[in-house]
C-alpha positions in Angstrom: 0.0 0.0 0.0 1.7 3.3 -0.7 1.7 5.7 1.7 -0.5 9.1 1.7 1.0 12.2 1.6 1.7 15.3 3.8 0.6 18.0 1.6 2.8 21.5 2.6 2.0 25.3 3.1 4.0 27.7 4.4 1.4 30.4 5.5 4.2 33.1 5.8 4.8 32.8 2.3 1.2 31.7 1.4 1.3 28.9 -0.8 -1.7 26.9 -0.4 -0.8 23.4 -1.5 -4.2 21.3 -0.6 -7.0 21.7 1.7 -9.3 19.8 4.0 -12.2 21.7 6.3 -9.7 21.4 9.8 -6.8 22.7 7.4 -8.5 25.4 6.2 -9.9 26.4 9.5 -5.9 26.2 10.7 -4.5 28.1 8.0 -7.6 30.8 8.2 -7.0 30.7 12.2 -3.3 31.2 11.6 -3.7 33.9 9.4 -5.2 36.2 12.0 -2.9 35.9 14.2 -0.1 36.0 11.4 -1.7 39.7 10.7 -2.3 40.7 14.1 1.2 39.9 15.0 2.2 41.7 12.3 0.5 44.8 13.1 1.4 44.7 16.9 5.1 44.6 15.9 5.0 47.6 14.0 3.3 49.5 16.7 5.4 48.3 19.5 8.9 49.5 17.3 6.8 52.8 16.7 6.4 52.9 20.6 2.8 52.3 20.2 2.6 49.9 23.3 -1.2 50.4 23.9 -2.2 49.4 20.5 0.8 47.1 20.4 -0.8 45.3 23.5 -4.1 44.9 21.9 -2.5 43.6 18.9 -0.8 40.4 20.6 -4.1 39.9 22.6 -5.9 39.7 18.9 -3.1 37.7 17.8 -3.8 35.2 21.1 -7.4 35.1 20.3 -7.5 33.9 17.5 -4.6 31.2 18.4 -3.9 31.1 22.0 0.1 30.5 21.7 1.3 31.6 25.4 4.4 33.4 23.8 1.6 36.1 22.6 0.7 36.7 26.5 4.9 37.1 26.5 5.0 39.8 24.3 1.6 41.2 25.8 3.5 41.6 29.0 6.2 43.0 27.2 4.2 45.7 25.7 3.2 46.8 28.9 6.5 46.7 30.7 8.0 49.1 28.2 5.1 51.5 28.4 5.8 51.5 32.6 9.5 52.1 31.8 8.6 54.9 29.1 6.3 56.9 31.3 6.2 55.4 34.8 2.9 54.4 34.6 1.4 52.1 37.4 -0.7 50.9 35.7 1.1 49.3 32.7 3.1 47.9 35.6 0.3 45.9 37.0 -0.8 44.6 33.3 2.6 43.4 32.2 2.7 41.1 36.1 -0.8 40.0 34.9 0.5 39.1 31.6 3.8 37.2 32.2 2.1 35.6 35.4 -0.5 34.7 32.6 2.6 33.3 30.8 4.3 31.4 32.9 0.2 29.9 34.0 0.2 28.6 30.4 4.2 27.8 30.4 5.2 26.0 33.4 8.1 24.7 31.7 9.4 28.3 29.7 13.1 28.1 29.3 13.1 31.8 30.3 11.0 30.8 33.8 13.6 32.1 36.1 14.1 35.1 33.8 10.3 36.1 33.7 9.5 35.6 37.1 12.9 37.9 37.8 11.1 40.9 36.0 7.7 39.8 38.0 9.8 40.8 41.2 11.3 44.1 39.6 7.9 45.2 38.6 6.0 44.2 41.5 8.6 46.4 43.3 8.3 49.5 41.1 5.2 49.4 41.5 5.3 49.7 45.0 8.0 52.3 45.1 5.7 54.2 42.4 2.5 53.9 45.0 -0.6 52.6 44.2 -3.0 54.6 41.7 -6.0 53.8 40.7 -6.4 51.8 36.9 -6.1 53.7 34.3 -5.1 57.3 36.3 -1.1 56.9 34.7 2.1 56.8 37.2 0.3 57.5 40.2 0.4 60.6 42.5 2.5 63.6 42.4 4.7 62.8 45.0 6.1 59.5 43.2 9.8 58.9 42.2 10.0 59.7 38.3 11.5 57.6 36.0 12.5 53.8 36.2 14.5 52.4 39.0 17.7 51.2 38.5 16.4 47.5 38.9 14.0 48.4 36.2 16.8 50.0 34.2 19.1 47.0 34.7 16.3 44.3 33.1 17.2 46.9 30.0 14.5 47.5 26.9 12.2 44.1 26.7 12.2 42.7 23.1 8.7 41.3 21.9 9.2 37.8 20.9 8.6 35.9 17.7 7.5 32.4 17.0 7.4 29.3 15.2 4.9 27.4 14.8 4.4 23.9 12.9 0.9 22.1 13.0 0.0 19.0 11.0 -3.2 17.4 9.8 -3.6 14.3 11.5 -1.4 15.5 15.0 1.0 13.8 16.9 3.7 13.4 13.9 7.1 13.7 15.0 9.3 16.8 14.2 13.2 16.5 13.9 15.4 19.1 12.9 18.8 18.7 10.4 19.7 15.2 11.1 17.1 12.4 12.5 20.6 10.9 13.5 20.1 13.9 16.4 16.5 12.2 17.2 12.9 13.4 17.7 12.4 17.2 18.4 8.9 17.4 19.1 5.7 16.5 18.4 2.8 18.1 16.1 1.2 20.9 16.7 4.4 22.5 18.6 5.4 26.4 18.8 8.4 28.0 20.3 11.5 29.4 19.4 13.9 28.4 16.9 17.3 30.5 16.2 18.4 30.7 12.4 17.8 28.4 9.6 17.2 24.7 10.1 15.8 21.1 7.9 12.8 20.6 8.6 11.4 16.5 8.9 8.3 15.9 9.6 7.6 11.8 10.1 4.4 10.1 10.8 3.6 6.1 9.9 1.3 5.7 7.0 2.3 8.9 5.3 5.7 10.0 3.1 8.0 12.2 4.9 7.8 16.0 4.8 11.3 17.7 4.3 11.5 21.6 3.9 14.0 24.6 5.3 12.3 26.8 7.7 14.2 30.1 8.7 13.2 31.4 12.3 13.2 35.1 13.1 13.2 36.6 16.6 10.6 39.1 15.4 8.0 37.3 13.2 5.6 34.6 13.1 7.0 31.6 10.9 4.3 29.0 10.7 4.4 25.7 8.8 1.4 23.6 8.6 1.3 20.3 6.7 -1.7 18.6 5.7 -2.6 15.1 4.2 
């Protein structure tokens, strides 16, 4: 019997190769947030870290990938840094604790919850304010701490994400010598340029180069 085939599409280049109803409900799915996080990018490197904020929540709605709460968070802190604003201290806590929630196993754990004490400090030595009334009373310190200073400008975060059509195929990457990867659906973060394998039994081998960014969404999503 010959074995079926794992059609490809690269959504960041959009070529559509085949379709099935859960494919295209993936690929339209994927699409939002591919445009949302575009959009939120470009705000947040215009400083725009309101509408950058709302951006990465659209971007989570419409996939809920927890480094979108990240980068949510990180929106937020650099707003508090920029204008010592309470408030956008308290949302960017909210959103990495929110992180962390759905990432218990974050390779930058240690690192997040580091910035969680900073903040929850700043905004102490800020004093409380009520939502939404900016960096509290007169009488507050201007300007970030040097705590805050040292955690230096946060960096919104891309990601890559590969889904297939059945799940639970087996990802490596370069050499299957190295072994198994992950699993499908996966999303995280990959640095540079890598092969791309993509094994499950009953279906020929996907094989494809996928280059990473740290500030985009790559997606790859394979279908029978």
């Amino acid at each position: 019997m010959k074995s079926r085939v794992l059609f490809a599409l690269c959504i960041a280049f959009g070529a559509l190769l085949a379709t099935t109803p859960a494919f295209a409900q993936n690929a339209d799915s994927l699409k939002k947030a591919q445009t949302s996080f575009d959009t939120a990018q470009s705000d947040y490197l215009a400083g725009k870290f309101d509408e950058a904020a709302a951006g990465f929540q659209e971007a989570y709605a419409a996939r809920p990938f927890p480094q979108f709460l990240y980068n949510v968070g990180a929106s937020f802190h650099m707003k508090g840094k920029k204008t010592s604003d309470v408030a956008a201290y308290k949302k960017a806590v909210e959103f990495y604790k929110r992180y962390l929630a759905e990432e218990p196993q974050a390779t930058d754990k240690a690192k997040v919850e580091k910035a969680i004490g900073v903040l929850e400090a700043e905004i102490t030595r800020l004093g409380t304010a009520p939502a939404g009334t900016g960096s509290g009373s007169a009488a507050a310190p201007q300007g970030p701490s040097q705590e805050v200073q040292n955690l230096g400008d946060v960096k919104v975060r891309g990601l890559v994400v590969i889904v297939t059509e059945p799940q639970n195929a087996t990802i490596y990457l370069d050499d299957k010598k190295k072994g198994p990867f992950a699993t499908t659906p996966w999303s995280g973060s990959i640095e540079g340029e890598h092969k791309l394998i993509i094994e499950k039994p009953g279906y020929r081998i996907v094989e494809s180069t996928i280059s990473a960014d740290p500030t985009k969404l790559v997606q790859f999503v394979s279908s029978r």
